[in-house]
Predicted model as a PDB file, atoms N, CA, C, CB and O in Angstrom, pLDDT in the B-factor column:
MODEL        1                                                                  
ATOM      1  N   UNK A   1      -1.968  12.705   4.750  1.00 76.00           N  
ATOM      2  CA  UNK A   1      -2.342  13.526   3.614  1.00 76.00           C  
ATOM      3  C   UNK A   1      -1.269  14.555   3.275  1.00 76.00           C  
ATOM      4  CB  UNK A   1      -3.654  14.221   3.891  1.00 76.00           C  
ATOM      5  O   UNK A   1      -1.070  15.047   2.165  1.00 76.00           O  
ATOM      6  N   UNK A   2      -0.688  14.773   4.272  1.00 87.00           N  
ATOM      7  CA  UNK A   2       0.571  15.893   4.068  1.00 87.00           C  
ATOM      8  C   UNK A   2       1.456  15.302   3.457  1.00 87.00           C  
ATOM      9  CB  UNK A   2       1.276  16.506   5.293  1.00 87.00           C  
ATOM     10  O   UNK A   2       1.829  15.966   2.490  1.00 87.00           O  
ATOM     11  N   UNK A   3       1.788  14.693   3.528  1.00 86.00           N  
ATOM     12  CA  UNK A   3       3.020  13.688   2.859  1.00 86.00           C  
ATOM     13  C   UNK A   3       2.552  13.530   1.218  1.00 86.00           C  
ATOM     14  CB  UNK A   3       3.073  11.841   3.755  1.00 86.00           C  
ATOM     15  O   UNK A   3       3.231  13.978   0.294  1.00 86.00           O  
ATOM     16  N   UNK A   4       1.677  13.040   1.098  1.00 84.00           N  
ATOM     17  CA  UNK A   4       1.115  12.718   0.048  1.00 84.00           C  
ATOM     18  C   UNK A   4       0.927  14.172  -0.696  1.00 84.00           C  
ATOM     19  CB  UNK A   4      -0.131  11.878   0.367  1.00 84.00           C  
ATOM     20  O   UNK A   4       1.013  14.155  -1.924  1.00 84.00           O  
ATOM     21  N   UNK A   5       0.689  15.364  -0.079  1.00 88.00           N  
ATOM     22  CA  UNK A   5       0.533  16.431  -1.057  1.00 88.00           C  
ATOM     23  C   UNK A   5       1.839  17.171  -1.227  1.00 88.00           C  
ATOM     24  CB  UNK A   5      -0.578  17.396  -0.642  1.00 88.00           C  
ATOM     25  O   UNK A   5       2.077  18.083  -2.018  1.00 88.00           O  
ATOM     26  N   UNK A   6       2.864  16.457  -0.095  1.00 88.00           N  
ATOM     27  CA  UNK A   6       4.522  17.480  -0.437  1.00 88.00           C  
ATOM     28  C   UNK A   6       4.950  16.453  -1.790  1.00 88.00           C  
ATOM     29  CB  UNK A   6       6.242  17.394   1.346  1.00 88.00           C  
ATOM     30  O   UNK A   6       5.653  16.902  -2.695  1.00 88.00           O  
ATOM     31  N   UNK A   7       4.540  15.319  -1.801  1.00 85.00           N  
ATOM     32  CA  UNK A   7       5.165  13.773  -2.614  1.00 85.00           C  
ATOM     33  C   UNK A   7       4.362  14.214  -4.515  1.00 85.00           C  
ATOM     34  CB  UNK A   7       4.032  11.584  -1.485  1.00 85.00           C  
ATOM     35  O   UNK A   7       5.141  14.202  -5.468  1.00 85.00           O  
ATOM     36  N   UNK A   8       3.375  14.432  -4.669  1.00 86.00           N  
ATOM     37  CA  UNK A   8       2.083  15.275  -5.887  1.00 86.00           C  
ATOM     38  C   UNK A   8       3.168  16.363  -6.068  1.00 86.00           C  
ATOM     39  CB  UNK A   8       0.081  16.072  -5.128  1.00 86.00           C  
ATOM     40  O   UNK A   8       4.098  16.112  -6.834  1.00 86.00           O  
ATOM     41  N   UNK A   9       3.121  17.622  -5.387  1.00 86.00           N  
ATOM     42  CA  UNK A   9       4.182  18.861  -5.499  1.00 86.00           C  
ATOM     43  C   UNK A   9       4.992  18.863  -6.066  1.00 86.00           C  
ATOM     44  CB  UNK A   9       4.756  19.266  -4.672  1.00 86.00           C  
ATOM     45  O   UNK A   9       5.129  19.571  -7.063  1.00 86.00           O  
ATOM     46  N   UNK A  10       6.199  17.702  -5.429  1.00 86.00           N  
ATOM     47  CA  UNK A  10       7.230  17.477  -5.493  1.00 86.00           C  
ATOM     48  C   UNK A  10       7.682  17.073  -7.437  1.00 86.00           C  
ATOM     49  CB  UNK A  10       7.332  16.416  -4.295  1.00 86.00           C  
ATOM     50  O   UNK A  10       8.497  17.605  -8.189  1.00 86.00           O  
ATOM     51  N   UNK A  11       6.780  16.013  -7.633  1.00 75.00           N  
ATOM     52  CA  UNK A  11       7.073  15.317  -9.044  1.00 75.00           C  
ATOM     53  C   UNK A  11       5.322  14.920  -9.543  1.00 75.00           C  
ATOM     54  CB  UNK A  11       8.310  13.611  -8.797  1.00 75.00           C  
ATOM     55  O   UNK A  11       4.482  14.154  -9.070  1.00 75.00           O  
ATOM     56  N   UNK A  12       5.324  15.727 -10.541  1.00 64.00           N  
ATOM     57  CA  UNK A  12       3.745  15.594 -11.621  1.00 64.00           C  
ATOM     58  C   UNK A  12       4.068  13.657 -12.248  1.00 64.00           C  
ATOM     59  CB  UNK A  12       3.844  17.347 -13.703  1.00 64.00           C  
ATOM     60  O   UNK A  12       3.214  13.229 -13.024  1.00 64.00           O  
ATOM     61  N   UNK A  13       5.272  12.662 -11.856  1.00 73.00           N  
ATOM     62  CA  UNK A  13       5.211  11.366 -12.150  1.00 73.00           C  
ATOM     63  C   UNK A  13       5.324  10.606 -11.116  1.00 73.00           C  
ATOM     64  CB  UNK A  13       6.025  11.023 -12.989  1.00 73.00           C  
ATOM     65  O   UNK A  13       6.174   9.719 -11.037  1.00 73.00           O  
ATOM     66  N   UNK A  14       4.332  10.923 -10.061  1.00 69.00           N  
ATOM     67  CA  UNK A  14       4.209  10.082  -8.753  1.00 69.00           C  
ATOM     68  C   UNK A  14       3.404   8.920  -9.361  1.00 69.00           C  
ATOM     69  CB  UNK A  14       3.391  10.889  -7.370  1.00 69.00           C  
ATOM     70  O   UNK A  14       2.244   9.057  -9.748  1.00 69.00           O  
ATOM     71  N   UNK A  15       4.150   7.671  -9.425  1.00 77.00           N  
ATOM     72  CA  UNK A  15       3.259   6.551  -9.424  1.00 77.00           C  
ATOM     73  C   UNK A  15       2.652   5.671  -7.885  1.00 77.00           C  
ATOM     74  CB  UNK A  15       4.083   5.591 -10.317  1.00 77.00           C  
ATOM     75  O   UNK A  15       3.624   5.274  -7.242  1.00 77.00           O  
ATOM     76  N   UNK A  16       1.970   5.490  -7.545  1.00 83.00           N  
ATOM     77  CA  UNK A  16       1.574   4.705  -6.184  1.00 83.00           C  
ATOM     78  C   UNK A  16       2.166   3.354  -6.347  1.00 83.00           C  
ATOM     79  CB  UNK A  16      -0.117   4.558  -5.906  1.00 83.00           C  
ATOM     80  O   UNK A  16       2.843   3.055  -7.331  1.00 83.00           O  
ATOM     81  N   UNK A  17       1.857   2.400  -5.200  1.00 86.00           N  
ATOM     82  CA  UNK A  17       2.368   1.050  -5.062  1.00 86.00           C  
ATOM     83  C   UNK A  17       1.687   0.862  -3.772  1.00 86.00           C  
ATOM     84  CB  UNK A  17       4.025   0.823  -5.090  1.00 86.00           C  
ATOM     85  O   UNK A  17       2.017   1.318  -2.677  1.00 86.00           O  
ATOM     86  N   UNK A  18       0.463  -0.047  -4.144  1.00 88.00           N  
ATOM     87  CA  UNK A  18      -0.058  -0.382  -3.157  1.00 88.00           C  
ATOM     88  C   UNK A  18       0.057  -1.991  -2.993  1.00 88.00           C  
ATOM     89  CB  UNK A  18      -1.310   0.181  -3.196  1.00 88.00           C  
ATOM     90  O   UNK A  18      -0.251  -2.719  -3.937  1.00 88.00           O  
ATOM     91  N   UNK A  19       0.644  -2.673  -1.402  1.00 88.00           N  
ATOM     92  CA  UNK A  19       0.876  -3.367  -1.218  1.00 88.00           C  
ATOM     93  C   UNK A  19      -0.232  -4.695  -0.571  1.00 88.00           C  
ATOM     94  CB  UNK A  19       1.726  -2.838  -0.835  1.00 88.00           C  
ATOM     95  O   UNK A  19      -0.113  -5.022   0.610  1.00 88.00           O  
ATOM     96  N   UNK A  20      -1.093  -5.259  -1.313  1.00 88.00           N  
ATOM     97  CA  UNK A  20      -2.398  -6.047  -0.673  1.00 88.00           C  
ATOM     98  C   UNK A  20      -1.897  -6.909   0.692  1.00 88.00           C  
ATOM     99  CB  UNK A  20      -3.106  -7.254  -1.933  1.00 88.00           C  
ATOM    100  O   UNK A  20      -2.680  -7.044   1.632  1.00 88.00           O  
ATOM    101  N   UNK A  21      -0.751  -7.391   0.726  1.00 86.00           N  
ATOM    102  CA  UNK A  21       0.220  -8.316   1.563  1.00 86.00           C  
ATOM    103  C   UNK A  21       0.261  -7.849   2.938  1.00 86.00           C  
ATOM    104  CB  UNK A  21       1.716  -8.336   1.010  1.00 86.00           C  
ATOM    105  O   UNK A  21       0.431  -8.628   3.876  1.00 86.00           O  
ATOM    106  N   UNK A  22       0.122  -6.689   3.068  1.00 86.00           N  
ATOM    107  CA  UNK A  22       0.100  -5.614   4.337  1.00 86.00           C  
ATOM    108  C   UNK A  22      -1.526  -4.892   4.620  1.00 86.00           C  
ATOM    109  CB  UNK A  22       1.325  -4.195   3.896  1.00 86.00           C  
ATOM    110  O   UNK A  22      -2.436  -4.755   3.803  1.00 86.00           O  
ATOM    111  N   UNK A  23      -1.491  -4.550   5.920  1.00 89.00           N  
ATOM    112  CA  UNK A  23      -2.808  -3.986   6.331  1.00 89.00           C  
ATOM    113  C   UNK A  23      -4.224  -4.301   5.823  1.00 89.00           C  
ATOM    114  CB  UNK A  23      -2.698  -2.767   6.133  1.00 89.00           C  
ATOM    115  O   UNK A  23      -4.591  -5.472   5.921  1.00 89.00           O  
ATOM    116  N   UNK A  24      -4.888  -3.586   5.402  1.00 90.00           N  
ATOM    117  CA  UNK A  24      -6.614  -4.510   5.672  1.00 90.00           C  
ATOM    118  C   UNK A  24      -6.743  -3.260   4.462  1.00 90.00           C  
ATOM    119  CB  UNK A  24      -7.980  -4.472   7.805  1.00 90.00           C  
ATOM    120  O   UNK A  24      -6.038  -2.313   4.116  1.00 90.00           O  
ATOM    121  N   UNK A  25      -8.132  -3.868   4.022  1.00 91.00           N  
ATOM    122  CA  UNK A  25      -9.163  -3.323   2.534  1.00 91.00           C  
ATOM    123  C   UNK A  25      -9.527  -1.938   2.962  1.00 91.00           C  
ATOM    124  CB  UNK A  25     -10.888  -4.335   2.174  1.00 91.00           C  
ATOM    125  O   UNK A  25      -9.566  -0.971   2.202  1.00 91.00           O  
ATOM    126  N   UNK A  26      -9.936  -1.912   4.954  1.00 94.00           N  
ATOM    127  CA  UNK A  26      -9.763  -0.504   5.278  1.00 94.00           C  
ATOM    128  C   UNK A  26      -8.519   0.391   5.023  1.00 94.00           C  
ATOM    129  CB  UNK A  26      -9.958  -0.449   6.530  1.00 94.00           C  
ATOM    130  O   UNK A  26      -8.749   1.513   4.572  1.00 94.00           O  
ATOM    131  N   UNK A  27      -7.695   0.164   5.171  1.00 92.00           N  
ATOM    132  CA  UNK A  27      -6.402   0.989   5.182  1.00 92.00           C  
ATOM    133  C   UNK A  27      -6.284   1.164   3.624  1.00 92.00           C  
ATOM    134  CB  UNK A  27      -4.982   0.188   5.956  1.00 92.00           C  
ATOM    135  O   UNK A  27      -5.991   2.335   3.383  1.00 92.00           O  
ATOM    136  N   UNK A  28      -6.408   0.418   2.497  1.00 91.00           N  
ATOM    137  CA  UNK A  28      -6.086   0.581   1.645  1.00 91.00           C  
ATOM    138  C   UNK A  28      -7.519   1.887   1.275  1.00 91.00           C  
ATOM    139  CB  UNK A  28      -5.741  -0.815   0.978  1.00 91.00           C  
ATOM    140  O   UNK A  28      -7.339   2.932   0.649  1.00 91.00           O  
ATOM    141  N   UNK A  29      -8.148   1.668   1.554  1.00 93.00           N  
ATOM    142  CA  UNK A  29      -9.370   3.034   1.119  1.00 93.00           C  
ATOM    143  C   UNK A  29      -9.049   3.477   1.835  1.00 93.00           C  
ATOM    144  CB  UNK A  29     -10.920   3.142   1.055  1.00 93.00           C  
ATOM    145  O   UNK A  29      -8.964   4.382   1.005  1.00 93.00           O  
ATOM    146  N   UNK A  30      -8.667   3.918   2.799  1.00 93.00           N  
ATOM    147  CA  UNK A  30      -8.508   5.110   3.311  1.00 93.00           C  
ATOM    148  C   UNK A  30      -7.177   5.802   2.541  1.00 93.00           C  
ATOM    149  CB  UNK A  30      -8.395   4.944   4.878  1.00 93.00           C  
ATOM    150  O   UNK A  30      -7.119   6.976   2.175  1.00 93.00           O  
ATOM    151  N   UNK A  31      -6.631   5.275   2.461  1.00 89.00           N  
ATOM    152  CA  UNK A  31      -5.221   5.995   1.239  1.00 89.00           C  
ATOM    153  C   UNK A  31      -5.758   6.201  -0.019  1.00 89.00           C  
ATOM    154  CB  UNK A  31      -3.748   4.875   0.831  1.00 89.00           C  
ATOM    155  O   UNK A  31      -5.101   7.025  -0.656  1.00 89.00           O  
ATOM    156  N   UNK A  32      -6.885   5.671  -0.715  1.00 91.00           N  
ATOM    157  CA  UNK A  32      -7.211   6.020  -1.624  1.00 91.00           C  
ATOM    158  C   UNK A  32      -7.872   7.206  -1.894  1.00 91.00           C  
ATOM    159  CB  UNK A  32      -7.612   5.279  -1.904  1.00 91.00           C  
ATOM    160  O   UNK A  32      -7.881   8.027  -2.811  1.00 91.00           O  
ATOM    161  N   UNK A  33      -8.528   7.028  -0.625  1.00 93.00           N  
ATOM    162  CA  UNK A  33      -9.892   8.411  -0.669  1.00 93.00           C  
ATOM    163  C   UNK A  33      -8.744   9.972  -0.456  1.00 93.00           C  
ATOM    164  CB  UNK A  33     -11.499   8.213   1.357  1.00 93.00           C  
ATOM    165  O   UNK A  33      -8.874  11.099  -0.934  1.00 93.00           O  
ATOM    166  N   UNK A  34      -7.618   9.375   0.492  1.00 91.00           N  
ATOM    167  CA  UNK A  34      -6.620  10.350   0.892  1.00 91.00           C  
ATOM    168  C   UNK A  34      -6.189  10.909  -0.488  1.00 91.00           C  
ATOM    169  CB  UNK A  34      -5.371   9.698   1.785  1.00 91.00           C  
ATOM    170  O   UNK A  34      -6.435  12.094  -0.714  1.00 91.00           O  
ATOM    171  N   UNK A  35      -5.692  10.309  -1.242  1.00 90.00           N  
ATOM    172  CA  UNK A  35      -4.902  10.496  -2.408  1.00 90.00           C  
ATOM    173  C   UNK A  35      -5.916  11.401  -3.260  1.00 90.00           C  
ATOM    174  CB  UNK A  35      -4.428   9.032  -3.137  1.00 90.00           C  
ATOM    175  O   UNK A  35      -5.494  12.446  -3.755  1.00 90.00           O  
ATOM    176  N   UNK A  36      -6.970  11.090  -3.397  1.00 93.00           N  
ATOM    177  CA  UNK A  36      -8.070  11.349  -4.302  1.00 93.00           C  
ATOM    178  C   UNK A  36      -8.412  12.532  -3.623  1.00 93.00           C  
ATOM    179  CB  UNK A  36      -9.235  10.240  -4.476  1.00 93.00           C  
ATOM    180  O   UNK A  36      -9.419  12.949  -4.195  1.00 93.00           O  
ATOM    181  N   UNK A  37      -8.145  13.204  -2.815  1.00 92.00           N  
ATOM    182  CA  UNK A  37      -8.536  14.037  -2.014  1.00 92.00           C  
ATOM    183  C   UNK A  37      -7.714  15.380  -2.146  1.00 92.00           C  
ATOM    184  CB  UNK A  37      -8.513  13.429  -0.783  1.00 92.00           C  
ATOM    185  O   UNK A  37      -8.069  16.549  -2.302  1.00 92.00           O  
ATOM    186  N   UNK A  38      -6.078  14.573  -1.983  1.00 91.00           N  
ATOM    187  CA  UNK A  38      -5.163  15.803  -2.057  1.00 91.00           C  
ATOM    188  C   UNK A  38      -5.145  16.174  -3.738  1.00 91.00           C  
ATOM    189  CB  UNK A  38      -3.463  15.406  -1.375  1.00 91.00           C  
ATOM    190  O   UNK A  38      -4.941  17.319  -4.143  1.00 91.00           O  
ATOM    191  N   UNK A  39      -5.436  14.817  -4.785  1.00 91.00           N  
ATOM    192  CA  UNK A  39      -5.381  15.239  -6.173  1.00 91.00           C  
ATOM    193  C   UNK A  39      -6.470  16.137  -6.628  1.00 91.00           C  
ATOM    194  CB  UNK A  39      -5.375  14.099  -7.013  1.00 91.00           C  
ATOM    195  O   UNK A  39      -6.431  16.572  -7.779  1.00 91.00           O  
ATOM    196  N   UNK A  40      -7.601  16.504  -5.689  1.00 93.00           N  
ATOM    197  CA  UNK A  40      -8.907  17.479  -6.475  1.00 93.00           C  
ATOM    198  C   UNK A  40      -8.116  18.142  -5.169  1.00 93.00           C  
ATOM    199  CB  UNK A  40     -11.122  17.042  -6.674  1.00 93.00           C  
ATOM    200  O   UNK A  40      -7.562  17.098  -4.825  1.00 93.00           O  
ATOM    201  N   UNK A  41      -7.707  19.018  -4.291  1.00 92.00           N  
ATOM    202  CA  UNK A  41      -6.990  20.115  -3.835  1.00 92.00           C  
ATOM    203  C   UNK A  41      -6.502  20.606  -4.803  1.00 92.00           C  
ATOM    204  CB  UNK A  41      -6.099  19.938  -2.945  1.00 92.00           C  
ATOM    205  O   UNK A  41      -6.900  21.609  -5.396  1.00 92.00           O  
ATOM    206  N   UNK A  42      -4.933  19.460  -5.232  1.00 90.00           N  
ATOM    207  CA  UNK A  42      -4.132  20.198  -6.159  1.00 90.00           C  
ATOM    208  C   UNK A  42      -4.383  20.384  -7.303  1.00 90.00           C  
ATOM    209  CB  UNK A  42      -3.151  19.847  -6.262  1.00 90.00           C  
ATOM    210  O   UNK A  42      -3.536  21.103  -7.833  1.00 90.00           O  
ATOM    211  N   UNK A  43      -5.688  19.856  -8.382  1.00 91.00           N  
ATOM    212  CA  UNK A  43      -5.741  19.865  -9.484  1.00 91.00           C  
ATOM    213  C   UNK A  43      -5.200  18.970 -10.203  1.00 91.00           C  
ATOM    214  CB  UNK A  43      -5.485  20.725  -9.745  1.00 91.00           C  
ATOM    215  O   UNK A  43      -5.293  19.091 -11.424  1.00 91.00           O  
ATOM    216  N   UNK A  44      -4.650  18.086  -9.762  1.00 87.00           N  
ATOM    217  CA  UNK A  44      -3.723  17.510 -11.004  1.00 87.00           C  
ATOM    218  C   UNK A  44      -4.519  15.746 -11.112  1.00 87.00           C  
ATOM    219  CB  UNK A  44      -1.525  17.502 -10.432  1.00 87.00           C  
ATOM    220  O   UNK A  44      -5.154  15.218 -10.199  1.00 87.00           O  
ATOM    221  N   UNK A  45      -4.317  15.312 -12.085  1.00 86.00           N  
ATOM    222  CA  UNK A  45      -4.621  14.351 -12.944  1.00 86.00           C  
ATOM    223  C   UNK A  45      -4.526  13.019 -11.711  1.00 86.00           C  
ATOM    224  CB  UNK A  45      -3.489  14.355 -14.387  1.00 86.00           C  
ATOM    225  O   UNK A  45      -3.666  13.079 -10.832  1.00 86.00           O  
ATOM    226  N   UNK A  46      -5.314  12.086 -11.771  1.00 89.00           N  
ATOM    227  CA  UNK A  46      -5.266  11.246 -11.027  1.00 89.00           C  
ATOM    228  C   UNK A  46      -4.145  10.242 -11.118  1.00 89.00           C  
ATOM    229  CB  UNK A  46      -6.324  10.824 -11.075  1.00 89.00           C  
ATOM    230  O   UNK A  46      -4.113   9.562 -12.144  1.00 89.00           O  
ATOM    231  N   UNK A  47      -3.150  10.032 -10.127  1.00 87.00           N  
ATOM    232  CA  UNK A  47      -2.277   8.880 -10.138  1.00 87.00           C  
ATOM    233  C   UNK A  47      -2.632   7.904 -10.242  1.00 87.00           C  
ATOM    234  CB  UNK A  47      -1.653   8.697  -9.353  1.00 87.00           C  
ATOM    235  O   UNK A  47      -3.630   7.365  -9.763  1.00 87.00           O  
ATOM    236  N   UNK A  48      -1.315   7.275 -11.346  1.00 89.00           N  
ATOM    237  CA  UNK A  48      -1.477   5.693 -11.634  1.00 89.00           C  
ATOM    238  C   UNK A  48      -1.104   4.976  -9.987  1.00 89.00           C  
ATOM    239  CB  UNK A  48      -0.131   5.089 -13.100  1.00 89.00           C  
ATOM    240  O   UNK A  48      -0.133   5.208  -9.267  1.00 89.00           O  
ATOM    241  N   UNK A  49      -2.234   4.082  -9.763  1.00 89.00           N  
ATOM    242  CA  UNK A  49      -1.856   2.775  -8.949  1.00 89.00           C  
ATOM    243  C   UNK A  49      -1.348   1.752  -9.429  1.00 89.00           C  
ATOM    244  CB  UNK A  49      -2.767   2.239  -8.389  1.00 89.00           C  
ATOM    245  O   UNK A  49      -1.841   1.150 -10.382  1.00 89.00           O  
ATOM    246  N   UNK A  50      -0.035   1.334  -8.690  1.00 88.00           N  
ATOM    247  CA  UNK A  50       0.520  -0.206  -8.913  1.00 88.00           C  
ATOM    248  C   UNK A  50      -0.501  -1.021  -7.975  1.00 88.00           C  
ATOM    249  CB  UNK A  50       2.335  -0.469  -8.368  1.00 88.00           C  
ATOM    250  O   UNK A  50      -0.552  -0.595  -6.821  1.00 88.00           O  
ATOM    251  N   UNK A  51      -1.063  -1.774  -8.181  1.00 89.00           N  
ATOM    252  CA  UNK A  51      -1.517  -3.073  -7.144  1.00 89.00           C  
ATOM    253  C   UNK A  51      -0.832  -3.988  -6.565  1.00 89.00           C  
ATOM    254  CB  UNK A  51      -2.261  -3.882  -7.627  1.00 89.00           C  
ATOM    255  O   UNK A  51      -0.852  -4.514  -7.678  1.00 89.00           O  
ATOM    256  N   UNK A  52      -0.421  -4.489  -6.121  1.00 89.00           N  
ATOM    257  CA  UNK A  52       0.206  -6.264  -6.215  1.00 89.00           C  
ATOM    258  C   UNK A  52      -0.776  -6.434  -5.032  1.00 89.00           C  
ATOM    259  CB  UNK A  52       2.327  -6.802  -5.830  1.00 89.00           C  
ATOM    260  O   UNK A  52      -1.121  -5.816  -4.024  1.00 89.00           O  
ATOM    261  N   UNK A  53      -1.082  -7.739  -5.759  1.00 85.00           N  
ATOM    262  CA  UNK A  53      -1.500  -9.084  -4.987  1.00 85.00           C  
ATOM    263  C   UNK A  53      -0.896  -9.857  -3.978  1.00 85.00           C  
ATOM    264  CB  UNK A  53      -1.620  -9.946  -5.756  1.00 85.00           C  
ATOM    265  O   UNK A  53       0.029 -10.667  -4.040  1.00 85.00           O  
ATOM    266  N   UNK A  54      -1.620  -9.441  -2.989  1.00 77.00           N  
ATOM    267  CA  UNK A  54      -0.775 -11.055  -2.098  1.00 77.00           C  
ATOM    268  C   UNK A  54      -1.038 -12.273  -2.529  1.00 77.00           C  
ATOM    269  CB  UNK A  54      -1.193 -11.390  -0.512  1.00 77.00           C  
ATOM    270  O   UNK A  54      -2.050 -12.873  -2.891  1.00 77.00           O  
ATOM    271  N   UNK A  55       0.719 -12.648  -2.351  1.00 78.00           N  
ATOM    272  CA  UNK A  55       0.164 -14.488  -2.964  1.00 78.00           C  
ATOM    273  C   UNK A  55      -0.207 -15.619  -1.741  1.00 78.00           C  
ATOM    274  CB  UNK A  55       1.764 -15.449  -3.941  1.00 78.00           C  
ATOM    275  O   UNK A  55      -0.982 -15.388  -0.813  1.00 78.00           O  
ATOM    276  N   UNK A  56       0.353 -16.593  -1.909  1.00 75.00           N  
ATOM    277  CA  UNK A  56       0.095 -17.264  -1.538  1.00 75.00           C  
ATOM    278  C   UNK A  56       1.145 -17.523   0.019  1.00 75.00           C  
ATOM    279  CB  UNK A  56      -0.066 -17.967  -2.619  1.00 75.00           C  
ATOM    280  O   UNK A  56       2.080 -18.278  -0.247  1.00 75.00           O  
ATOM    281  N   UNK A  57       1.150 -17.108   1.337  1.00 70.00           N  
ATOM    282  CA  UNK A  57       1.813 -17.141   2.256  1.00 70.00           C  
ATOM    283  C   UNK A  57       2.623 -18.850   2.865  1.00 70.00           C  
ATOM    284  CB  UNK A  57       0.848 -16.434   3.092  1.00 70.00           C  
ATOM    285  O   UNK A  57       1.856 -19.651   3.399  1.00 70.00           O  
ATOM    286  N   UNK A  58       3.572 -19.095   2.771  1.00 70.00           N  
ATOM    287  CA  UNK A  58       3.972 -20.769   3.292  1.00 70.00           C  
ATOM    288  C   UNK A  58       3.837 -20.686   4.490  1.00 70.00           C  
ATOM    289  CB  UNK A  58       5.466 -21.444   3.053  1.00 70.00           C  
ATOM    290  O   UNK A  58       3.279 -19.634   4.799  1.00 70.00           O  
ATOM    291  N   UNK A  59       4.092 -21.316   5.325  1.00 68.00           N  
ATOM    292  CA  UNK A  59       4.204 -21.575   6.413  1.00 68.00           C  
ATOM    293  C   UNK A  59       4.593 -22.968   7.153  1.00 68.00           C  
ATOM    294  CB  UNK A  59       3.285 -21.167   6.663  1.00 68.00           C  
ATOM    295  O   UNK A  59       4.098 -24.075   6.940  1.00 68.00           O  
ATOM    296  N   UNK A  60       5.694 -22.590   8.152  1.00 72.00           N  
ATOM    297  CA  UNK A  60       6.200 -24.027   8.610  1.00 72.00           C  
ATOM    298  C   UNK A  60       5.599 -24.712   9.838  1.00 72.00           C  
ATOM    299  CB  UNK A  60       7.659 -23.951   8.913  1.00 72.00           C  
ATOM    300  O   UNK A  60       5.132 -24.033  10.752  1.00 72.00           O  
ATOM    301  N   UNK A  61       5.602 -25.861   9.866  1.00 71.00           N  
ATOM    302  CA  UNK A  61       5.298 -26.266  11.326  1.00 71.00           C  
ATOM    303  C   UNK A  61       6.338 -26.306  12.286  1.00 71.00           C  
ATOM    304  CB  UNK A  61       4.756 -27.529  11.384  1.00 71.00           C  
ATOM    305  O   UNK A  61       7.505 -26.118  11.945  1.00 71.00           O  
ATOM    306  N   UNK A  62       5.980 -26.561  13.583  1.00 71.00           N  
ATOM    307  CA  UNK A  62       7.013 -25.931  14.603  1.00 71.00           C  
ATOM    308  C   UNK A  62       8.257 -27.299  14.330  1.00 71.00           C  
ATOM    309  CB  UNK A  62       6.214 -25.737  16.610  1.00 71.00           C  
ATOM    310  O   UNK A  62       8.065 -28.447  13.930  1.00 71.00           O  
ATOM    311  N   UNK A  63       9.627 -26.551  14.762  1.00 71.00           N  
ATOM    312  CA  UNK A  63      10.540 -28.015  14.530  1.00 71.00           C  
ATOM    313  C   UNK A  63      10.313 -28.381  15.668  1.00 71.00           C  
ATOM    314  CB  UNK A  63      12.202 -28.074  14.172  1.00 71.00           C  
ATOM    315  O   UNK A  63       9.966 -27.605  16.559  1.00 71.00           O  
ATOM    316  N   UNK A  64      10.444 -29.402  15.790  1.00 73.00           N  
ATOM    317  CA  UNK A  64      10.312 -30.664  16.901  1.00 73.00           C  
ATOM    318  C   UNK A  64      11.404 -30.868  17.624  1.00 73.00           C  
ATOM    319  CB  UNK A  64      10.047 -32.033  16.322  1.00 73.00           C  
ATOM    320  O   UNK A  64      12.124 -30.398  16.743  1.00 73.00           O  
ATOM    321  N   UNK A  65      12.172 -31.159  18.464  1.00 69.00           N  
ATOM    322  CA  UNK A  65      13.653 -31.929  18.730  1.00 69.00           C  
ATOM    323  C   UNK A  65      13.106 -33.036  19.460  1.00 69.00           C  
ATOM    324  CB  UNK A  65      14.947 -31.054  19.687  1.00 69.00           C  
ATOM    325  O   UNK A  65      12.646 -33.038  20.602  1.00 69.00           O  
ATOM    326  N   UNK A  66      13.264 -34.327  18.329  1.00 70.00           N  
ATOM    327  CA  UNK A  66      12.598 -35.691  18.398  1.00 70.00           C  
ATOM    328  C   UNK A  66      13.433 -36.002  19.567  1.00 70.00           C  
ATOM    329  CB  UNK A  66      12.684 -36.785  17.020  1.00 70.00           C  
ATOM    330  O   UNK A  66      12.791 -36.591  20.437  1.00 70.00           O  
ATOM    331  N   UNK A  67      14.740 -35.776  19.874  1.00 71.00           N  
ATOM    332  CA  UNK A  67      15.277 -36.339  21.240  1.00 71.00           C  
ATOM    333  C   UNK A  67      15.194 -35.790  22.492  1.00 71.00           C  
ATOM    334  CB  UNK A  67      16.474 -36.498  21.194  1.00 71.00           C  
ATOM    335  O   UNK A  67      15.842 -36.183  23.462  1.00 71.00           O  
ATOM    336  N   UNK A  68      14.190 -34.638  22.486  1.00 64.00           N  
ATOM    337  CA  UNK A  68      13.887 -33.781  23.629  1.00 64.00           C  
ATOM    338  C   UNK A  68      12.487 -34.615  24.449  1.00 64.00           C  
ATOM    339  CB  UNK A  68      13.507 -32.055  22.988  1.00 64.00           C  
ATOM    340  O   UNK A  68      12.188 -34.815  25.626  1.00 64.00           O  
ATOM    341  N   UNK A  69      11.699 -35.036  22.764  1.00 59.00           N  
ATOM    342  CA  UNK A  69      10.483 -35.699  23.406  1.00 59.00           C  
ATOM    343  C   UNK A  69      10.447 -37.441  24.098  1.00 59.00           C  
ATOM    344  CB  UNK A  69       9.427 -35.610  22.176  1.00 59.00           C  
ATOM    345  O   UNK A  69       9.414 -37.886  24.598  1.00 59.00           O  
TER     346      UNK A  69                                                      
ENDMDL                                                                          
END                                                                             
């Protein structure tokens, strides 16, 4: 929360960027409620959130070394 209220202070055009790709639906509310928290402290207007979506993750299967087996 400290960070977040030196970061508000600092510049009245703090945009967020929240990353779905990383951590859990908990973590992301808990930064929200944080944010929303230090913005009725400081008074000031609620920040825009960026979202992004996680897409779609690839993934390889293990390589093999066909002449090992």
């Amino acid at each position: 929360s400290e960070l977040l209220k030196q970061l508000l202070e600092a510049d009245d055009k703090v945009i967020g960027r929240l990353n779905t790709a990383h951590d859990s639906k908990e973590a992301w509310n808990t930064l929200i409620s944080h944010l929303a928290v230090v913005e009725k402290d400081l008074g000031v207007a609620p920040t825009p959130l960026h979202v992004d979506l996680a897409g779609p993750k690839l993934r390889t299967l293990p390589v093999v070394d066909e002449d090992a087996v």
